[in-house]
C-alpha positions in Angstrom: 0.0 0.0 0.0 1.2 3.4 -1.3 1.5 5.8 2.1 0.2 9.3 1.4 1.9 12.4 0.7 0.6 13.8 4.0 1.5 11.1 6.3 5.3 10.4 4.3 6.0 13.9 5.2 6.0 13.4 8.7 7.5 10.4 8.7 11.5 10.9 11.0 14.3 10.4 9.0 15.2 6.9 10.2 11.6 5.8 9.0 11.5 7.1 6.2 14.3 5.7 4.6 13.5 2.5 6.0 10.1 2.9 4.3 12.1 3.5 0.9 14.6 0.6 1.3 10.8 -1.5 1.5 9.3 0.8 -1.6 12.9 -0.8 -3.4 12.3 -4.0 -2.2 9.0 -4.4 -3.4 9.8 -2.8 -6.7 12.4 -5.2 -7.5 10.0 -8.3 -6.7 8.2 -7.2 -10.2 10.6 -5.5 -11.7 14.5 -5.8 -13.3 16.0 -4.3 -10.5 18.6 -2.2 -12.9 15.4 -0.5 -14.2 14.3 1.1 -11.0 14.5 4.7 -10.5 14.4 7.7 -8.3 11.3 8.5 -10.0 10.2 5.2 -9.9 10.7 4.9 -6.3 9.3 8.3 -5.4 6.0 7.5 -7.1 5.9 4.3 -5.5 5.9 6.8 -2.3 3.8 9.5 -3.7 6.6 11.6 -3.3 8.3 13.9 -5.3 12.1 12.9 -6.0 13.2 15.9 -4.3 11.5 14.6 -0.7 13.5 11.2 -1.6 16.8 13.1 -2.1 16.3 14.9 1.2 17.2 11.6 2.8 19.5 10.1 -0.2 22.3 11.9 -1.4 22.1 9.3 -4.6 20.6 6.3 -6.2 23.8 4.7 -5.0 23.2 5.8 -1.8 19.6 4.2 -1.7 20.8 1.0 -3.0 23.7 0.5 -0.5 20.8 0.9 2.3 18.7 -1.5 0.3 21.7 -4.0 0.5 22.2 -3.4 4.6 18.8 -3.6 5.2 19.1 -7.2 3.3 22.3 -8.4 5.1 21.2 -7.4 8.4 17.3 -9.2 8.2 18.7 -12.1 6.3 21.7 -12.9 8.8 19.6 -12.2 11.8 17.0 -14.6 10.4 19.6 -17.9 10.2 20.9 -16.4 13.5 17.6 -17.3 14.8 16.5 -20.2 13.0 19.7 -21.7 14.3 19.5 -21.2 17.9 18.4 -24.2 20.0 18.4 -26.8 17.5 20.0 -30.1 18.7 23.0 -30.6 16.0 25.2 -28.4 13.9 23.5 -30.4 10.8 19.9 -29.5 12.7 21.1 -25.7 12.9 22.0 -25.9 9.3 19.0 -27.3 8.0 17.0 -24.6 9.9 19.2 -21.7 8.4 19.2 -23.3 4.7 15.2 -23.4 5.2 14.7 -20.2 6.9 16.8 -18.7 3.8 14.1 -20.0 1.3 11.6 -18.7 3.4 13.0 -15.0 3.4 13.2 -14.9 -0.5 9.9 -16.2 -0.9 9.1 -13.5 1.2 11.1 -10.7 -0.6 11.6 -12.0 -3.8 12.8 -8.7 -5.0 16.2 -9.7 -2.7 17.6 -12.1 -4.9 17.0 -10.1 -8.2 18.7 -7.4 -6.4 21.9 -9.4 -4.8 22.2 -10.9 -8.4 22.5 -8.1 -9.9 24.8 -6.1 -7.4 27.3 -9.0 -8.0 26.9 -9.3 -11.6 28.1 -5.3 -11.6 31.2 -4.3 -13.2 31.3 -1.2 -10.6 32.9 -1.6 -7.5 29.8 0.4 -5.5 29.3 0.4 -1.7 26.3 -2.0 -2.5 27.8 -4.2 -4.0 30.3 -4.4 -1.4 28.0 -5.3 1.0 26.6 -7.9 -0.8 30.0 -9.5 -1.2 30.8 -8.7 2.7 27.2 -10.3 3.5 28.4 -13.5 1.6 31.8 -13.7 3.7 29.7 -13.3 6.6 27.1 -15.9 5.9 29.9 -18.5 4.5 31.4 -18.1 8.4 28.4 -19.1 9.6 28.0 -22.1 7.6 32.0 -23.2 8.4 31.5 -22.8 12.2 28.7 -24.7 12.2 30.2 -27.3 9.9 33.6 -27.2 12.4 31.3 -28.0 15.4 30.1 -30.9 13.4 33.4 -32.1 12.6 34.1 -31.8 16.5 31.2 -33.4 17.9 31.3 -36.2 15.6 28.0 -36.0 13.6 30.1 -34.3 10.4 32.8 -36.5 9.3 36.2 -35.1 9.1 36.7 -35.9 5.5 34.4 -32.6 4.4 36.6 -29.9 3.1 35.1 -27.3 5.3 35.3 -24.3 2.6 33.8 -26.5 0.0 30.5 -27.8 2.0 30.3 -23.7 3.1 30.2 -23.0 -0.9 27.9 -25.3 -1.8 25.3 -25.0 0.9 25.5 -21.0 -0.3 25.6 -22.3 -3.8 22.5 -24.9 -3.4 20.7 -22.2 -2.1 21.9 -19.4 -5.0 20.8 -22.8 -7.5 17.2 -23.3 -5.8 16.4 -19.2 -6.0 17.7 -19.2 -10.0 15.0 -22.0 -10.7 12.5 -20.7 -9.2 12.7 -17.2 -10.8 13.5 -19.1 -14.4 9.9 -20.5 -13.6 8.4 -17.8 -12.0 7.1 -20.0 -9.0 9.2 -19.4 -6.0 7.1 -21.6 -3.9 9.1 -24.4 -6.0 11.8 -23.9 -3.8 9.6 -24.5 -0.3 8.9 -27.6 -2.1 12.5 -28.3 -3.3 14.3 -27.3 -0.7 13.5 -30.3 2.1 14.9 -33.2 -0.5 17.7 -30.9 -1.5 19.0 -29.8 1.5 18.5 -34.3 2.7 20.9 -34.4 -0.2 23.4 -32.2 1.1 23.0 -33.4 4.5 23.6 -37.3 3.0 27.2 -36.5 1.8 28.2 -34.4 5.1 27.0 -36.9 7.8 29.3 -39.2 9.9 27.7 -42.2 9.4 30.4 -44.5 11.2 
């Protein structure tokens, strides 16, 4: 829903541009993400591009919020779908699902990461998408390591490689779905996928 001119204005700062990163985010989920501008965002708002810019000193500067609004939401998400599970593999599976659960969500998130990292231009945004991968991959490798030390991961598994692929699964799940245009494929996918992973990671001595 499209908040009124009236009630945008009074909006505080912080809100506001939370309110655009949103606007951005549900732009991208119908649209190519490269295609969205200020205009298009500020009459998304019902504002004029002038009230955006009050807030933005740039596009880029919209789109490297867009990007820390992603990182922070998606990483506190696993964080949470992690904590008290049983295992390291149990943590991991609720992380992997809780992931396709946020992009069915936002499906304007992975047109927009895609995108960032398909740039040619090194831009704050697409910084942060790089930095939120690093950040998510240490996740996945500590989780793996307690495996490894607890037993229930064998100690074969290169760690670095079963971090890139469970990121990599994921990134493969999201592309189908959008080449379909069903993302609920992947809530169907993603159980028997993820059993796959799990199948060449677990100790089974």
């Amino acid at each position: 829903m499209v908040t009124s001119l009236n009630v945008q204005s009074k909006l505080p700062a912080d809100e506001r541009r939370a309110v655009t990163v949103e606007a951005v985010i549900a732009l991208a989920g119908s649209q190519n993400p490269s295609d969205i501008t200020t205009a298009a965002i500020a009459k998304h708002m019902n504002l004029t591009q002038g009230a955006l810019f009050r807030h933005f000193p740039s596009k880029d500067s919209i789109w490297q919020s867009v990007m820390e609004w992603v990182a922070d939401r998606l990483l506190a998400r696993i964080d949470s779908a992690a904590e008290g599970t049983s295992s390291p593999l149990s943590a991991m599976q609720a992380m992997f699902m809780s992931h396709i659960d946020f992009v069915v969500e936002h499906p304007g998130v992975p047109r927009m990461m895609f995108g960032q990292l398909q740039s040619t231009e090194e831009t704050a945004a697409k910084k942060m998408a790089q930095t939120l991968i690093q950040r998510y991959s240490e996740r996945v490798r500590a989780r793996i390591e307690e495996g490894k030390a607890i037993g229930e991961i064998t100690s074969e598994v290169d760690t670095q490689a079963a971090a890139t692929l469970f990121v990599g699964t994921i990134q493969g799940l999201v592309m189908q779905s959008l080449l379909s245009g069903d993302l609920l494929r992947m809530r169907a996918d993603a159980p028997g996928v993820f059993a796959i992973y799990q199948r060449g990671m677990r100790n089974v001595q």
